[in-house]
ZASEBA-928791 format. One line per 5 residues: number of its first residue (from 1); for each residue x, y, z of C-alpha. Coordinates in nm, 2 decimals. Layout:
<titis>
NUM	X,Y,Z  ...
</titis>
This chain:
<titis>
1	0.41,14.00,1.46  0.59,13.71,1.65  0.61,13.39,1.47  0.75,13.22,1.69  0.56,12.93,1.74
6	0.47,12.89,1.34  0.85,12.85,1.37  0.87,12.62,1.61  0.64,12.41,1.44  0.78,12.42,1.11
11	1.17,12.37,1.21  1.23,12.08,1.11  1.05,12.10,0.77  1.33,12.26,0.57  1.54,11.95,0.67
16	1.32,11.69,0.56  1.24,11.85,0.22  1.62,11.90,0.15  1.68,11.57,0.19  1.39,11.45,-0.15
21	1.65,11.74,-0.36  1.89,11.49,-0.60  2.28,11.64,-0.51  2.52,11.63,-0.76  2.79,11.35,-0.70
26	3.15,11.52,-0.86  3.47,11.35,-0.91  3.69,11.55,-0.69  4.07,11.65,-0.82  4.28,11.81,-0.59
31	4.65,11.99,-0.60  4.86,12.26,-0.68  4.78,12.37,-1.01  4.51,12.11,-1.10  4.27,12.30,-1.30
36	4.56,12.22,-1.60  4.39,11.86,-1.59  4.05,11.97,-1.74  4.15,11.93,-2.10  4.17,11.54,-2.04
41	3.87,11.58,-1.82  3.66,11.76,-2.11  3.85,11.50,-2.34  3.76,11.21,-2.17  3.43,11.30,-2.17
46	3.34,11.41,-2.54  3.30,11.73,-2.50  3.36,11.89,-2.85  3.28,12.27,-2.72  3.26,12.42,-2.36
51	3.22,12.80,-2.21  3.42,12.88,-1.93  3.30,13.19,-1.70  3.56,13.35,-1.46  3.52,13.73,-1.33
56	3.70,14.04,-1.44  3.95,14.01,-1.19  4.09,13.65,-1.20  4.12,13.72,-1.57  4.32,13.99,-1.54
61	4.54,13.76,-1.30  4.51,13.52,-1.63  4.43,13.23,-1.38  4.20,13.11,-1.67  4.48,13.07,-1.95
66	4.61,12.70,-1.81  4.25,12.58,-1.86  4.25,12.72,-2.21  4.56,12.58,-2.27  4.50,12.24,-2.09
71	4.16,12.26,-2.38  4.36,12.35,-2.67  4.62,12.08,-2.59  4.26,11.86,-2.56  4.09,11.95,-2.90
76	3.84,12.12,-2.70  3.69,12.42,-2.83  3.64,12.71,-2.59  3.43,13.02,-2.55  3.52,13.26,-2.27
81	3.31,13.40,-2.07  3.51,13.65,-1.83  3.31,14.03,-1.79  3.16,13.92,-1.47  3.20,14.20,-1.19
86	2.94,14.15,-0.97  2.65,13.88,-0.79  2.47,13.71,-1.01  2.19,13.88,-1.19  1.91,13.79,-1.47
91	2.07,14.02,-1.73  2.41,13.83,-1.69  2.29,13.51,-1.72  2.04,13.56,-2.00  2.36,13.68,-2.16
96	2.56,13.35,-2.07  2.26,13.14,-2.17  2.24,13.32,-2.50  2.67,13.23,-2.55  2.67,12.91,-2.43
101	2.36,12.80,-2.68  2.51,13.00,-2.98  2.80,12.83,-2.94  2.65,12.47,-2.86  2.85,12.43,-2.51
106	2.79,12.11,-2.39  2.94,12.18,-2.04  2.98,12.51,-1.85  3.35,12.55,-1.64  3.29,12.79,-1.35
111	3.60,12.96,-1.18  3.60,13.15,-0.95  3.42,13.23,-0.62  3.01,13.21,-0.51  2.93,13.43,-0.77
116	3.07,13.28,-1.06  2.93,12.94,-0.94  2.56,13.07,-0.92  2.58,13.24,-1.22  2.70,12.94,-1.42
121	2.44,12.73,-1.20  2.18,12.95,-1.41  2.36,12.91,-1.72  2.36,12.53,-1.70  2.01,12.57,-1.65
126	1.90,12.80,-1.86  2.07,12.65,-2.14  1.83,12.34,-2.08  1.49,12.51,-2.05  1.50,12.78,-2.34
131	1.11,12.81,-2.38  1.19,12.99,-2.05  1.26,13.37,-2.01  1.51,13.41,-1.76  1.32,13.57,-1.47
136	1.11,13.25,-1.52  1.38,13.06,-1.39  1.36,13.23,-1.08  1.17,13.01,-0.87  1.23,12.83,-0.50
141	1.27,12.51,-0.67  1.34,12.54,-1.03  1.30,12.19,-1.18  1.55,12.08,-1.44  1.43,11.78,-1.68
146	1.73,11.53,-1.78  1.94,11.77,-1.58  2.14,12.11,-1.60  2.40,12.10,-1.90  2.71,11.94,-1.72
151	2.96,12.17,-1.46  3.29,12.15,-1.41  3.37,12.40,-1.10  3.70,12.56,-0.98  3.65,12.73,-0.69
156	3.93,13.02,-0.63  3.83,13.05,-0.25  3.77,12.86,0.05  3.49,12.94,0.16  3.13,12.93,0.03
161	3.13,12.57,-0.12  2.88,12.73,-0.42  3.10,12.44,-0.58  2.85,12.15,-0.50  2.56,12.36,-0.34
166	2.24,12.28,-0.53  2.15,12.67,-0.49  2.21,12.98,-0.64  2.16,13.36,-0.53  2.05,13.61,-0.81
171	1.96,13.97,-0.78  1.65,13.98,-0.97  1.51,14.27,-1.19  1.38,14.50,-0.94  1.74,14.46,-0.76
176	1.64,14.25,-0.49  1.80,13.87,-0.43  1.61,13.61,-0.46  1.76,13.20,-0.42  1.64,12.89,-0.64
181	1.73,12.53,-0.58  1.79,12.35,-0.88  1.64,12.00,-0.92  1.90,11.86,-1.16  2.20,12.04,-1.12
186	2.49,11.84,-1.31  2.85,11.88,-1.16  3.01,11.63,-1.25  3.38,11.71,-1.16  3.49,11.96,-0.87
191	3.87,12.08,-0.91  4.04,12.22,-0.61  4.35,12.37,-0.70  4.54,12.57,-0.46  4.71,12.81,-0.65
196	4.42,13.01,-0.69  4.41,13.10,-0.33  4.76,13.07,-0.22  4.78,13.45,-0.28  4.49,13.57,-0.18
201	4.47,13.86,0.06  4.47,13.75,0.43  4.15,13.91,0.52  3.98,13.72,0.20  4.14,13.42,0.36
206	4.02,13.47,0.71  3.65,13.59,0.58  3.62,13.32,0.37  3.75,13.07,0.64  3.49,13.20,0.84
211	3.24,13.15,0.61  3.32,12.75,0.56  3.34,12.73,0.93  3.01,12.83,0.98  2.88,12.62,0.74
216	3.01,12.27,0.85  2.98,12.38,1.21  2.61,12.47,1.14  2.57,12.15,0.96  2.70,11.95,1.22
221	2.45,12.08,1.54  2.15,12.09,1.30  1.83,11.98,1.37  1.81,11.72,1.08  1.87,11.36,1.00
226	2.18,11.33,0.83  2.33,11.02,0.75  2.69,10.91,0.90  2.88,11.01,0.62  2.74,11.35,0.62
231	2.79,11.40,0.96  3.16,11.27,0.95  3.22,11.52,0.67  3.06,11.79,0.87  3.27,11.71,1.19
236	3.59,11.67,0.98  3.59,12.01,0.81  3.58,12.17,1.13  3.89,12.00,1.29  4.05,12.10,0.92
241	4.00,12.44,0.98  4.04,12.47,1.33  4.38,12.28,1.23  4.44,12.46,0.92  4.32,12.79,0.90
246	4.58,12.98,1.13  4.85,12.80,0.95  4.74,12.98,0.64  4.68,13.27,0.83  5.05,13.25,0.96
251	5.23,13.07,0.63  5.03,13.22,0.33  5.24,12.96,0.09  5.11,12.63,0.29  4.99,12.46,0.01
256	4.93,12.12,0.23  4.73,12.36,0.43  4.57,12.56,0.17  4.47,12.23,0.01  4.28,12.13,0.32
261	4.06,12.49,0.34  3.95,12.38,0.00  3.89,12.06,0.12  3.69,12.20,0.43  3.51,12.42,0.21
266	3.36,12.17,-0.02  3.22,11.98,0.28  3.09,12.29,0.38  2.87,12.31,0.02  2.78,11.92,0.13
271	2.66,12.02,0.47  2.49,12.33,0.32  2.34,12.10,0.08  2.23,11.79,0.34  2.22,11.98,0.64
276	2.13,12.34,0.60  2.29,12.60,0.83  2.11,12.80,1.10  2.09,13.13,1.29  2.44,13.23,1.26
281	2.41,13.25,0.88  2.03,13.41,0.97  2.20,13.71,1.17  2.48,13.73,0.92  2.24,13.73,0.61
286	1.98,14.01,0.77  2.28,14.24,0.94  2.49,14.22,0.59  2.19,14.32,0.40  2.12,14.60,0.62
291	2.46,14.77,0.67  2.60,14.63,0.37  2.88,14.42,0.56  3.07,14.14,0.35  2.91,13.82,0.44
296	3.21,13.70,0.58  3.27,13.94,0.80  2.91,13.92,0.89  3.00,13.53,1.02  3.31,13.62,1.21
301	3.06,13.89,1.41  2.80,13.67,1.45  2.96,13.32,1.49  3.02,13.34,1.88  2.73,13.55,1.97
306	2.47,13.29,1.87  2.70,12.96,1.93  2.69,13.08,2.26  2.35,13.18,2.30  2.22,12.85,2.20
311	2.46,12.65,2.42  2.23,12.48,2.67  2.06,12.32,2.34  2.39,12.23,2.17  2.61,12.09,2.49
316	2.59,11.76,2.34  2.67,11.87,1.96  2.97,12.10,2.09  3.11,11.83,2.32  3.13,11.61,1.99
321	3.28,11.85,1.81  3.57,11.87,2.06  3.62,11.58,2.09  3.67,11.50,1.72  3.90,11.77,1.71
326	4.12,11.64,1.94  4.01,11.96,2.15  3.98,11.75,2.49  4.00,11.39,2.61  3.73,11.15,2.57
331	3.67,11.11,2.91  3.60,11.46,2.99  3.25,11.58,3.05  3.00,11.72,2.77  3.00,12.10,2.93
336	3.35,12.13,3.03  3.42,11.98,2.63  3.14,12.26,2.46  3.33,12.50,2.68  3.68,12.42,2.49
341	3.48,12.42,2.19  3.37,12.76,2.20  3.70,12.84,2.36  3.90,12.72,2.03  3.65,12.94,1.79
346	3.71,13.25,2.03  4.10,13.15,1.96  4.04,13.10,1.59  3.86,13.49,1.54  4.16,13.66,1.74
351	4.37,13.44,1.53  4.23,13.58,1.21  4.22,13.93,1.35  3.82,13.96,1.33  3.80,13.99,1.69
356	3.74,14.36,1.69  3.54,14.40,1.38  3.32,14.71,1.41  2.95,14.62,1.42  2.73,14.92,1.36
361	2.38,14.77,1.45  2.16,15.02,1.61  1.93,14.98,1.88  1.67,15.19,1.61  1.74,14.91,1.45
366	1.66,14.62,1.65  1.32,14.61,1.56  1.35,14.55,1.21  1.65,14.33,1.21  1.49,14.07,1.38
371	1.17,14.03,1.17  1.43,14.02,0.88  1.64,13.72,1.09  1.35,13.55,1.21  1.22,13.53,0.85
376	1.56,13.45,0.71  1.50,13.13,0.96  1.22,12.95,0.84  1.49,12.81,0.58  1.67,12.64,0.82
381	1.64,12.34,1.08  1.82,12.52,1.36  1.94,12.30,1.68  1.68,12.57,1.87  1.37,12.81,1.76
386	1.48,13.15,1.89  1.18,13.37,2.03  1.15,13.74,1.90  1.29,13.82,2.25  1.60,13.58,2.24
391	1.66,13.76,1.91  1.65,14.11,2.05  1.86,13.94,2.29  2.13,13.86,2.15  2.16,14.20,1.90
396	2.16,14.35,2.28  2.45,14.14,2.35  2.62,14.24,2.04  2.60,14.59,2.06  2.69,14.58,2.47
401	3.05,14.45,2.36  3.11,14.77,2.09
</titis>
């Protein structure tokens, strides 16, 4: 069934409601090596105990040993956390929840990437509310009395901005994913060091470059109400990573430039947060679930696809864009400025060598894909309601390239 103009009517409601959701308003620290400040940060604070979560593989890398050190030198005791090898699900953080109240942790460090942070998201939570079974704490908007036990995050890529997002992904029992928005989530210092992604691989770099892209871009043509600051930081993380990104791509070691991803990345989390993102991130979601694709990959295939698609609504939006990126003159007119928009992300995909990604949607396929994307939708307050047809559409237009 079409439902489309239940959509159309509704668009704009997943803006508005965002807006009533409290964010979290972090003390930023940035620089190479900066997560070795959070023992005065835990000091300075009173904290007496904390658990600090990482995954399996940036603890093999040891990445987490300057924080314990940084807590030892603090008098902060610490509990670690670091067995997590996959997306967040309810049996790890029931097991989180169950550490961090054993141990009395009276705030949660999250390193490491979207996963980590949604996880600890829960723990923070969950620590809060233990009348509550975990799977009870799966709910579209999980309310949090007197607020989520404080979070200190360390993001180790630049991408997702799960840093400061207020929601969180978990696979639930019966293996499907389910997302809760957390009414009280506590972050209350966000540390983005760039030696945790100066030696990333280059296609985690370019994916997850992608991935913040897409978010403050999406942010930025919304259909919502944002205030000017939002919109400034929206507009500004795109010109960083249109700057930045092939620098990184070209100069792994960059750290003025690796320092500004992160920076780009964390305004994507706010635009995620203020803004929402759109149909890009509804093909990407619904095509990634289907043939399993990483999500970032899914953004680099999709990006251009529906940018362009939805150009007549956007002109305006694009045009801006340009401009604040120092793509064009100011003088120069809205469609030829959109065009060297779109122009400069075509660039930026060849640049990152994701112009020639394999997409292995099938016409079979088409069908069921777009009741999946147009469902995915009804979160978001695109610039545009696409039709079942301008779906199919652009799938078509997708496949036609392969």
């Amino acid at each position: 069934m079409d439902t489309y103009l239940f959509r159309k009517q509704i668009h704009r409601l997943p803006g508005k409601v965002i807006h009533h959701v409290p964010l979290p308003e972090p003390q930023v620290l940035e620089g190479h090596g900066a997560r070795a400040n959070i023992g005065k940060i835990c000091q300075g604070c009173g904290y007496r105990q904390v658990l600090l979560v990482t995954d399996q593989t940036l603890h093999k890398l040891g990445y987490e040993q300057k924080i314990v050190q940084s807590l030892e030198e603090s008098g902060v005791g610490c509990t670690l956390l670091a067995d997590i090898n996959s997306e967040p699900t309810v049996a790890l953080i029931e097991a989180g929840r169950k550490i961090a109240m054993e141990s009395k942790a009276e705030c949660v460090i999250a390193l490491g990437g979207g996963s980590v942070m949604d996880t600890c998201k829960m723990i923070a939570a969950g620590a809060r509310l233990p009348h509550l079974r975990t799977r009870a704490l799966l709910l579209k908007f999980l309310v949090v009395p007197g607020k989520t036990l404080p979070m200190i995050t360390v993001p180790s890529t630049a991408g997702t901005g799960a840093e400061i997002t207020v929601g969180a992904v978990v696979t639930n029992s019966r293996g499907t994913k389910s997302s809760t928005v957390l009414i009280g989530l506590h972050v209350t210092h966000v540390i983005l060091d760039s030696e945790l992604t100066v030696h990333a691989p280059q296609m985690v770099t370019a994916a997850c470059g992608m991935d913040a892209l897409s978010h403050v871009l999406e942010g930025a043509i919304s259909d919502v109400d944002p205030d000017e600051e939002n919109m400034r930081l929206s507009l500004e993380g795109t010109r960083l990573i249109l700057q930045h990104l092939p620098i990184v791509m070209r100069e792994p070691e960059k750290i003025e430039s690796r320092l500004a991803m992160c920076r780009a990345a964390m305004y994507g989390g706010n635009a995620i947060n203020t803004q929402l993102a759109g149909y890009v991130h509804a093909f990407a979601h619904s095509i990634g679930a289907k043939y399993h694709i990483p999500h970032g990959q899914a953004i680099a295939l999709m990006l251009l696809p529906v940018m362009e698609y939805q150009k007549q609504a956007c002109i305006a939006k694009y045009a801006a864009l340009a401009r604040h990126c120092r793509l064009v003159d100011e003088t120069v007119a809205d469609s030829t400025a959109a065009d060297a928009f779109l122009q400069a992300i075509r660039n930026l995909i060849a640049i990152c060598g994701m112009d020639n990604l394999p997409l292995p949607v099938k016409e079979a396929d088409y069908e069921e894909l777009t009741h999946m994307i147009a469902a995915d939708s009804i979160n978001y307050s695109a610039p545009m309601t696409f039709s079942n047809e301008d779906i199919r559409k652009v799938l078509k237009e997708v496949t036609k390239k392969e």
